[in-house]
N, C-alpha and C positions, 0 to 999 in steps of 0.2 A: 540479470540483476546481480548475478552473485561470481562475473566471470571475473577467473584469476583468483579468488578467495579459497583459503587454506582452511577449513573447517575441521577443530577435534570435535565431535560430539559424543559427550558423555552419557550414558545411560546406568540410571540406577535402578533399585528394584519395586517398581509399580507395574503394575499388570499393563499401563498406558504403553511397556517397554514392547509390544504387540507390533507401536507402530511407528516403530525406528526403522524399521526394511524401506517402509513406502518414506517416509520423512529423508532418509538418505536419500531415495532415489529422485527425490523432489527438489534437494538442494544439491542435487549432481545436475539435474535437469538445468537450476540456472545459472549452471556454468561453473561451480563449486568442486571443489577436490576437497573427498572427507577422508576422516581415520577416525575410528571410533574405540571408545573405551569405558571398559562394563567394571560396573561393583559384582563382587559374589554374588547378591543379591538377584541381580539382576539374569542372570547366567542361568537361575533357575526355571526364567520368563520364557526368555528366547537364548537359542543356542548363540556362539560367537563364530559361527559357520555361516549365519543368516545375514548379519552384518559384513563378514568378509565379501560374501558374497554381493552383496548391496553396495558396499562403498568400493571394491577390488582393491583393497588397501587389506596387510595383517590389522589385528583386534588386540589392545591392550587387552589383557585379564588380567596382570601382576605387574608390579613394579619388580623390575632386575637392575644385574648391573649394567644395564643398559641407560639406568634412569629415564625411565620412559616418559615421563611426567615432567622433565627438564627438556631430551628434547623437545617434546609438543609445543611446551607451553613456559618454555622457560624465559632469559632473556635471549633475544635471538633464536630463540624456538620456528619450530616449524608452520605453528598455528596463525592465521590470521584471528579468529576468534574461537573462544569458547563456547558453544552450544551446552547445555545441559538438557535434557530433556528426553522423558521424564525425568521429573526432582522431585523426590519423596519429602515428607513432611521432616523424616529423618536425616536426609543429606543435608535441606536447607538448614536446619541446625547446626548440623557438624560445620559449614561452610563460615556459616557465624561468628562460631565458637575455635576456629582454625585445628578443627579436628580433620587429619587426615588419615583413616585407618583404610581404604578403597583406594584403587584408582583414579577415581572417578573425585572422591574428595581433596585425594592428593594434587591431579590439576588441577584441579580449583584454587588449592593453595598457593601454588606454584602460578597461576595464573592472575591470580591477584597481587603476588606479590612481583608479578614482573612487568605488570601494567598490560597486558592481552586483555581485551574488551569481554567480556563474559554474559552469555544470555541465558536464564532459568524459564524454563517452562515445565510448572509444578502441576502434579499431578496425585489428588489423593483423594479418601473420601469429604466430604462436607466440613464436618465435624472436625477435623483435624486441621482444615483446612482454618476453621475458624479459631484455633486454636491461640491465646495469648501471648505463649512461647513463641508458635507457629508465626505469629504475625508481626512479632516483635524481631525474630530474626530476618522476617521477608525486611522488615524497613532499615535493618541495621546493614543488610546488605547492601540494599537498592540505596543507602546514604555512603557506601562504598564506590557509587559507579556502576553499581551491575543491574542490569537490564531485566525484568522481567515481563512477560507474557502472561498476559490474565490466563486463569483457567475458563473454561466454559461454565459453569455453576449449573448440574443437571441432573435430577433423579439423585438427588443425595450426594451427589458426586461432585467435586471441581475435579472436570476431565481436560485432560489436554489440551491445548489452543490446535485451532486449525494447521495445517501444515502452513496456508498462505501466510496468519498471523506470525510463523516463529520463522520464515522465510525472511518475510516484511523487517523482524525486528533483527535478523541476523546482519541482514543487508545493509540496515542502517547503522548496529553498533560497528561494523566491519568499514565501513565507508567513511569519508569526508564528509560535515554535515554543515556547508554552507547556509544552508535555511535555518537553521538552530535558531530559537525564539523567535521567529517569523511564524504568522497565522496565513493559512495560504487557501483563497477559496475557492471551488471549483463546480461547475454546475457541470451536468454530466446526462447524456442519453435525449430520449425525446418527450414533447409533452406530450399530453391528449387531450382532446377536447369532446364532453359529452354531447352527444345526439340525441338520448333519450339515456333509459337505465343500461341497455344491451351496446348500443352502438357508440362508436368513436370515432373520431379525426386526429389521425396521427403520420408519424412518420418511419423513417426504415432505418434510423440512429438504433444502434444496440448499447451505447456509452463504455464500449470499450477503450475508448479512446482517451473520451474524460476519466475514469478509473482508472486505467496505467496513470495519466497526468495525477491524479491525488496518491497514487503508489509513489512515485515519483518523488513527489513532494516530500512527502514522508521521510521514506528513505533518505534524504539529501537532510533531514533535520527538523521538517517543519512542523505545526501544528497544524492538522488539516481539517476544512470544513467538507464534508460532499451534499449537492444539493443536488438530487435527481430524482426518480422513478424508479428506483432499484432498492436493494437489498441491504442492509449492514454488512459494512464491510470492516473488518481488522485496522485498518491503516488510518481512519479517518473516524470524524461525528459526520451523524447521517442525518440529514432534514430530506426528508419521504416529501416529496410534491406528486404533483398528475399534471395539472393545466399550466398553461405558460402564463395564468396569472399569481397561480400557488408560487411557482416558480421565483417568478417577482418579485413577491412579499419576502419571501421565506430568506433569497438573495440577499437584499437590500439589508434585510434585521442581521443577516449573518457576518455579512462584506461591514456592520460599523467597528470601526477600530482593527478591521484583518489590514495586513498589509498589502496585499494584489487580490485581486479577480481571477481566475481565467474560467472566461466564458468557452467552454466546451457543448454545450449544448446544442442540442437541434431544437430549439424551442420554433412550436408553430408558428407561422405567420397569420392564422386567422381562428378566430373562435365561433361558435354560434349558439343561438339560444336551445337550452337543453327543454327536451317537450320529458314531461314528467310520465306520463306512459307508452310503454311501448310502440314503436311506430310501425303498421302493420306494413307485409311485407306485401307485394303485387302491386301497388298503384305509384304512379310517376308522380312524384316528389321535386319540391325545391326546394333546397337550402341558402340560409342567406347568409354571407360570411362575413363577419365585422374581422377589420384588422387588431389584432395583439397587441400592447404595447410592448415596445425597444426596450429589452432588458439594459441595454450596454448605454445607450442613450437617456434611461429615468436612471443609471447609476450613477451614472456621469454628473446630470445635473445634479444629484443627491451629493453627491463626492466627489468635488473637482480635482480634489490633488487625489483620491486613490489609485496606482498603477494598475491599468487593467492589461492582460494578453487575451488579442479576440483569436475566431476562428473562422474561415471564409470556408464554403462550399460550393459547387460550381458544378456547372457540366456539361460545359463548352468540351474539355478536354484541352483546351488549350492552354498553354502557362503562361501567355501573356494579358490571356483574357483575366486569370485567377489571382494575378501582380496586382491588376488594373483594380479588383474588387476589393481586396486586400488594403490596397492603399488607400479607393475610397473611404471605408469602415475605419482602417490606421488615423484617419485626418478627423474623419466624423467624430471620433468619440475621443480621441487624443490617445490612442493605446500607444503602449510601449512597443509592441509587434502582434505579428497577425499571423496565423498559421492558415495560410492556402492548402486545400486540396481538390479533388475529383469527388462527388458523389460515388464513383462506384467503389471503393474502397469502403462502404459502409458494412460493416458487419465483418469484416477480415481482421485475420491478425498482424497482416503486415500491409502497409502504408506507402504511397508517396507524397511529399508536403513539399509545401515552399516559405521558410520562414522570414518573412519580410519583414524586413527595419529600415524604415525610413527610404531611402532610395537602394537598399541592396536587397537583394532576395537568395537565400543560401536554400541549394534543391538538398531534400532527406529522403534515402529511398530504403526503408529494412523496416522490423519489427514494431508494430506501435508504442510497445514500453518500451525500444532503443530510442524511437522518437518521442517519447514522457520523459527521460532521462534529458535530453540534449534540452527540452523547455524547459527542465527545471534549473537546469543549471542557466541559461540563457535568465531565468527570473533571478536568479540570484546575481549574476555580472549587473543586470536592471537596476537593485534594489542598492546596486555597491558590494556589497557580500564575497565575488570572487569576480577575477581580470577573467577578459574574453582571448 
């Protein structure tokens, strides 16, 4: 997500400065080259040994005649972006107020005034967080261009955003954001369908694949909806379904006025009538399966002109059986493209797909989120946005 990107990250003096080790090592994981640089402050947290060590790069502590804060972050600097994080209630001030008495505020300065993309992820108690000063400099920044990262709001505290959320947002302030002012929907994982209270009909989706595709989106600029069976995630708004009629509903209300679909889902093909007590275990059972309705088919009728991107599964094994299916779903519902794959790729982190447009089909064979990247820009060539 982050190969090739030049990351300073700043840390100032919140106790959150704990977890810049693991955060470095998180944005080296995707693929980032850090240098890091501390306030006083912050020095008394964690040593500037722990970050060397974490990012294998030296540690600002001082500005010299080095200008170290020039080269980082100057013009032609060394930085692709500005990380902050932690940001005390007292840096965001000083960054405001063009106070730079630290390091850490000095690139900032220097970083704003040479146009490097800048991201804050603030970290304090509640209280301060709520603060009128406090909050009046978060908006006079963030009406600057600079990017922040909600706090988590917990036990009195606004603590740190996830490593994924300040990843997510680095990614994005660091990148080309072809999707900018584009709403981008994305259904994600599997449904289930109830048997009683205890039992289910489901399937062996993990929605990893839909969640890279809404990371994806994200990052490229979008405004992203995720409709699935999973968790709150940083990158996206979340519509929590179960049944592939939840599903449905939740779609349809979301997909009015988004600009694309992408149906990622493994929503079931059949549902059945749920028996309201327990169904006892030892005696041979039948169930009666009613078919689901076509999410991609009641959207379609619903919204003739919306672009949707489907998703083919299969498990033939073979790529021309997967073309063939692809192409049928591509004509049925009028998708812009259709991403083929293998059933057994469910649950991995790495993938092979066949992304089919129209009579050509382009083979993908690496990382799921290298394959979310390549669809998101592929929606954006779609939408007009960038040449293929």
């Amino acid at each position: 997500m982050l190969e090739g990107v030049n990351v300073a990250l700043g840390v100032s003096g919140s106790i959150a400065a704990v977890k810049t080790v693991e955060l470095a090592h998180e944005l080296r994981r995707q693929g980032a080259t850090v240098r890091a640089v501390m306030s006083p402050s912050s020095q008394h947290i964690i040593h500037p040994w722990s970050l060397e060590f974490a990012t294998e790069n030296d540690v600002v502590t001082d500005i010299t005649g080095r200008v170290e804060h020039v080269e980082l972050c100057g013009y032609d600097g060394w930085a692709d972006v500005y990380l902050l994080a932690p940001a005390t209630a007292n840096t965001v001030g000083k960054i405001a107020h063009a106070v730079d008495d630290t390091p850490v505020t000095t690139a900032a300065t220097t970083a704003l005034g040479s146009g490097v993309p800048i991201v804050i992820a603030p970290a304090m108690h509640e209280p301060m967080y709520d603060h009128p000063g406090v909050l009046e400099a978060i908006e006079r920044v963030e009406d600057w261009g600079v990017s922040f990262v909600d706090p988590r709001v917990e036990e009195g505290k606004a603590k740190i955003a996830s490593e994924e959320a300040i990843v997510c947002a680095v990614a994005r302030a660091a990148g080309e954001r072809p999707l900018a002012g584009r709403h981008v929907v994305v259904t994600s994982g599997a449904t289930t369908e109830s048997i009683d209270p205890v039992r289910v009909l489901s399937n062996r989706s993990s929605g990893k694949m839909g969640r890279a595709v809404a990371r994806a989106c994200y990052v490229l600029g979008a405004t992203v909806t995720l409709v699935h069976d999973g968790p709150v995630v940083p990158y996206a708004t979340v519509r929590q379904v179960e049944s592939a009629t939840e599903m449905l509903e939740a779609t349809l209300e979301a997909a009015t006025g988004a600009d694309v679909l992408v149906s990622a889902a493994a929503i079931g093909d059949y549902t059945v009538e749920k028996h309201e007590e327990k169904l006892r275990s030892g005696e041979t059972r039948t169930l009666e399966l009613e078919p689901t309705p076509k999410l991609l088919d009641t959207v379609r009728a619903e919204q003739p002109s919306l672009p949707i991107v489907g998703f083919k599964t299969e498990t033939s094994g073979e790529d021309s059986k997967m073309i063939e299916a692809a192409r049928s779903l591509l004509e049925r519902v009028d998708a812009g493209f259709v991403v083929a794959n293998d059933a057994s790729v469910m649950g991995a982190d790495r993938t092979r797909a066949l992304l089919v447009h129209g009579e050509t089909a382009a083979e993908f064979d690496g990382t799921k989120q290298a394959l979310a990247t390549e669809i998101g820009r592929s929606i954006a060539v779609m939408l007009g946005e960038e040449t293929a």
